[in-house]
C-alpha positions as CSV (number, residue, x, y, z in Angstrom):
1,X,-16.8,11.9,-12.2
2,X,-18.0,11.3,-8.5
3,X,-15.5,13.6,-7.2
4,X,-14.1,13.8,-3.5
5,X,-11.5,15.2,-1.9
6,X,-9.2,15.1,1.1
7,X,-7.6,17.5,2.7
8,X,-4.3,15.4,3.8
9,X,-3.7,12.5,4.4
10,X,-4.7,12.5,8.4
11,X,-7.9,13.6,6.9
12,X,-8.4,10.8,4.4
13,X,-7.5,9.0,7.3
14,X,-9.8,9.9,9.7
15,X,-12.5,9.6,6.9
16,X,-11.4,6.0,5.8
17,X,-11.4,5.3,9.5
18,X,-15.0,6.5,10.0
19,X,-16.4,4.1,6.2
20,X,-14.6,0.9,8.0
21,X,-16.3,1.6,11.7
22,X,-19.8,2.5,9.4
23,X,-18.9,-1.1,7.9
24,X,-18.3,-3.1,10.9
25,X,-14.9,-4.2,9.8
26,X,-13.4,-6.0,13.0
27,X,-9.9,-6.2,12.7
28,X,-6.9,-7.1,15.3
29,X,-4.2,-5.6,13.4
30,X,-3.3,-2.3,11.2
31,X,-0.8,-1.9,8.9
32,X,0.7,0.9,6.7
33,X,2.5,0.7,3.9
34,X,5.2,3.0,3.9
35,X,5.7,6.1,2.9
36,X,2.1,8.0,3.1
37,X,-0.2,5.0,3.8
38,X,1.5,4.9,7.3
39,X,0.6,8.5,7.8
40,X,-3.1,7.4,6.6
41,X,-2.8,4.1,8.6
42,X,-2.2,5.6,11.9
43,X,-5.6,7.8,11.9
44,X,-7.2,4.5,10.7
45,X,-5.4,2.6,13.7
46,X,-6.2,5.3,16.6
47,X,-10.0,5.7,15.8
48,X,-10.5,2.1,15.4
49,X,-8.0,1.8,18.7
50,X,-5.8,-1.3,17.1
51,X,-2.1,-1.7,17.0
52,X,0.0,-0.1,14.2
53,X,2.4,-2.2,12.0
54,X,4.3,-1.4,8.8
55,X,4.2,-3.6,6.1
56,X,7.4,-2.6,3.9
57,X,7.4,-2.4,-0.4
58,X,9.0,-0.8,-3.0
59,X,7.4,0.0,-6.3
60,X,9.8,-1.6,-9.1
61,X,10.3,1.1,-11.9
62,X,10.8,0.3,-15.8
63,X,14.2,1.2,-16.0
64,X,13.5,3.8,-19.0
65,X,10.5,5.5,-17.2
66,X,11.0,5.0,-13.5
67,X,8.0,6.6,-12.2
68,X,6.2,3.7,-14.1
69,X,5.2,0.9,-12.2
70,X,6.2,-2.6,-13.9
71,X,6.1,-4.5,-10.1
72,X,6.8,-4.1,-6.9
73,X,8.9,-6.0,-4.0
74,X,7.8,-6.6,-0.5
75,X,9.2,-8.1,2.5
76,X,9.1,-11.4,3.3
77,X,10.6,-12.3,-0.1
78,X,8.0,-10.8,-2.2
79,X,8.0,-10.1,-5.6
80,X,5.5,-9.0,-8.4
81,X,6.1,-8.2,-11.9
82,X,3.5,-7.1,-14.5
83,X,4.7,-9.1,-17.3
84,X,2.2,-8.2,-19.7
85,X,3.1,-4.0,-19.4
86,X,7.1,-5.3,-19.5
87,X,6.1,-7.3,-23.0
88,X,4.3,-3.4,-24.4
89,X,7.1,-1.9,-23.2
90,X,10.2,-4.7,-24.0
91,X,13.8,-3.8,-22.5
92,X,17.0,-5.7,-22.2
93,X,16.1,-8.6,-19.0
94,X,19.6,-7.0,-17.4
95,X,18.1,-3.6,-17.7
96,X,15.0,-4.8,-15.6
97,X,17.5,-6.8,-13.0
98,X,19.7,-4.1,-12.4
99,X,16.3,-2.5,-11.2
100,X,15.0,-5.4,-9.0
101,X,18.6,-5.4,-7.1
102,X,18.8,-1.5,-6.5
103,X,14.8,-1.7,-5.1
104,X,15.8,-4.7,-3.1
105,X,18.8,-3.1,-1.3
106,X,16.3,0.0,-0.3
107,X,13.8,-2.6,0.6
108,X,16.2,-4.2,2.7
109,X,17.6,-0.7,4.6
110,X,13.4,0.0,4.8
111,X,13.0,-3.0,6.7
112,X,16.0,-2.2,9.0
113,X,14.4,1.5,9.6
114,X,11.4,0.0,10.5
115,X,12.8,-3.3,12.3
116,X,12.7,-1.7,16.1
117,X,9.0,-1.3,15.7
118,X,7.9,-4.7,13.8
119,X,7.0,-6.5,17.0
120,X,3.4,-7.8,16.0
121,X,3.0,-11.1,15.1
122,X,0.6,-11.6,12.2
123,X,-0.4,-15.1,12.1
124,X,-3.4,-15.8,12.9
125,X,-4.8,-12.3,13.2
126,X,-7.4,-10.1,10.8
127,X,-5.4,-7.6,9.2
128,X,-5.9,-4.5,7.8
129,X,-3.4,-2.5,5.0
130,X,-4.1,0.9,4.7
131,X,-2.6,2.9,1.5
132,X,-3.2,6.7,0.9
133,X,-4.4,5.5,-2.6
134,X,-4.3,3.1,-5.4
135,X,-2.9,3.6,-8.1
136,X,-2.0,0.5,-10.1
137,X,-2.2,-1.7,-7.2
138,X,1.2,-3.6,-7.8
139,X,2.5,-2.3,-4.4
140,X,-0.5,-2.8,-2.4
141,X,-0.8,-6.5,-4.0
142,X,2.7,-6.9,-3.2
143,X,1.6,-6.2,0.5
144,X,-1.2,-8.6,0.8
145,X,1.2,-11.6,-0.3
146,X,3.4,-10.4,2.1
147,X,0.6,-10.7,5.0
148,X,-0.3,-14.0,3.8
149,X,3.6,-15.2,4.0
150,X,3.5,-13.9,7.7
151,X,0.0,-15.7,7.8
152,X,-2.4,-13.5,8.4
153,X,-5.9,-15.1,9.2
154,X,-7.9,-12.4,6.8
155,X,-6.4,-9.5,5.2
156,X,-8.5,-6.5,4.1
157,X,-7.1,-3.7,1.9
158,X,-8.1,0.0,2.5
159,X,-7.6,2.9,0.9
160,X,-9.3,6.5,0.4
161,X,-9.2,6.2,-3.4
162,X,-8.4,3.3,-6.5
163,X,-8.0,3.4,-10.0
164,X,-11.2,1.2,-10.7
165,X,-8.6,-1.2,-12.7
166,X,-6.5,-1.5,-8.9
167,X,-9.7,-2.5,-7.2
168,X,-10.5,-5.1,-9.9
169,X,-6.8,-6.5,-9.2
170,X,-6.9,-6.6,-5.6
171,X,-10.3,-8.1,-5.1
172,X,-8.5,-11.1,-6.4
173,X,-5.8,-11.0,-4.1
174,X,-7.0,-9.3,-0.8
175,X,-10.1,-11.3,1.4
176,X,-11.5,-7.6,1.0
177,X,-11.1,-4.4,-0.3
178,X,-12.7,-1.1,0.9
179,X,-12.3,2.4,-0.4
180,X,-14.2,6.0,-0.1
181,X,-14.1,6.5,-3.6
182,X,-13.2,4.1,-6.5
183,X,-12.4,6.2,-9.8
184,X,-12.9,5.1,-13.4
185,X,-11.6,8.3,-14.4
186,X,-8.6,8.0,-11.5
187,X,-5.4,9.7,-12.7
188,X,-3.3,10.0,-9.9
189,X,-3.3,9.5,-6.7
190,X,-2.5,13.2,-5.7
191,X,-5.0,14.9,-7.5
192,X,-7.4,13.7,-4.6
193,X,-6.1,15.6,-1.9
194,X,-5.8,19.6,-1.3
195,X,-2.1,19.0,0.3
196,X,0.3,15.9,-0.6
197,X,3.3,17.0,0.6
198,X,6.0,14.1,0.0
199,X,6.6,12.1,3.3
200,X,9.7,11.8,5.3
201,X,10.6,8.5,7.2
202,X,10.7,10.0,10.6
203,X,6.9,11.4,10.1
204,X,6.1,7.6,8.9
205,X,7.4,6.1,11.9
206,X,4.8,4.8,14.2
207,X,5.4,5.2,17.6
């Protein structure tokens, strides 16, 4: 395996923020995705000196297995499900529903954390998400449709590290897609940084 790592995730940051200047990207706009891509987000937002914006979504668990992804939900009405991991993994359609109204209700008291500090306006505007890492990219796709509902003009998706399958998603949703280190081997998120502490909402605040 190609192996990197990061220290935190200021440091992915900082070295995510130093592979888009390298690049050339030209953005107007940055955007976190809540709860550690805002933390990674705001390094990529000061170096590149661009606003900081929060782009709010909620991973949608199977109901069995809740740490395993089956969709996600995003504002602006956004939802995702991977129907062909719900049909190797069949439950009871209420089962799943009782799961898409419990994520919806914290996605809805996410967007009312976050509500004071959503003052950019998206249309029109080169966007740039920023994730701490992908992992199956439901989340992160879930973003992108989000920024198009808002009308972004081009929306790029950056992260320090994806599951080689994530990138393959998300090239067919986002305009582009960078990382530091795409993994066919990729496991989990964590195991790419020396210190993952879980995030709290006040450290993923932008200010």
């Amino acid at each position: 395996m190609d192996w990197m790592s990061f220290a935190s995730r200021q440091d992915a940051g900082h070295q995510l923020a130093l592979r888009l200047r390298e690049l050339g990207l030209e953005v107007d706009l940055v955007a976190g995705l809540p709860r550690g891509g805002v933390v990674v987000a705001a390094e990529v937002a000061d170096l590149l000196q661009r606003p900081l914006e929060v782009v709010v979504v909620r991973k949608i668990g199977h109901p069995w297995r809740r740490e395993f992804a089956v969709g996600a939900l995003a504002e602006a009405g956004v939802l995702i499900l991977d129907r062909e991991v719900i049909a190797a993994f069949p439950l009871a359609e209420h089962e799943l529903d009782a799961v898409i109204a419990e994520e919806t209700r914290r996605l809805c008291e996410y967007c009312l954390k976050f509500q004071p500090i959503q003052r950019a306006n998206f249309a029109h505007r080169r966007v740039l998400l920023v994730d701490d890492g992908l992992a199956t990219g439901a989340t992160a796709e879930a973003a992108v449709q989000a920024a198009r509902k808002k009308q972004a003009r081009h929306i790029t998706l950056a992260a320090p590290v994806a599951s080689a399958s994530a990138w393959e998603r998300l090239v067919r949703s986002a305009d582009r897609v960078i990382t530091c280190l795409t993994d066919p081997n990729f496991e989990a998120v964590g195991q790419y940084y020396k210190q993952f502490a879980e995030t709290t909402d006040v450290k993923t605040r932008p200010l």
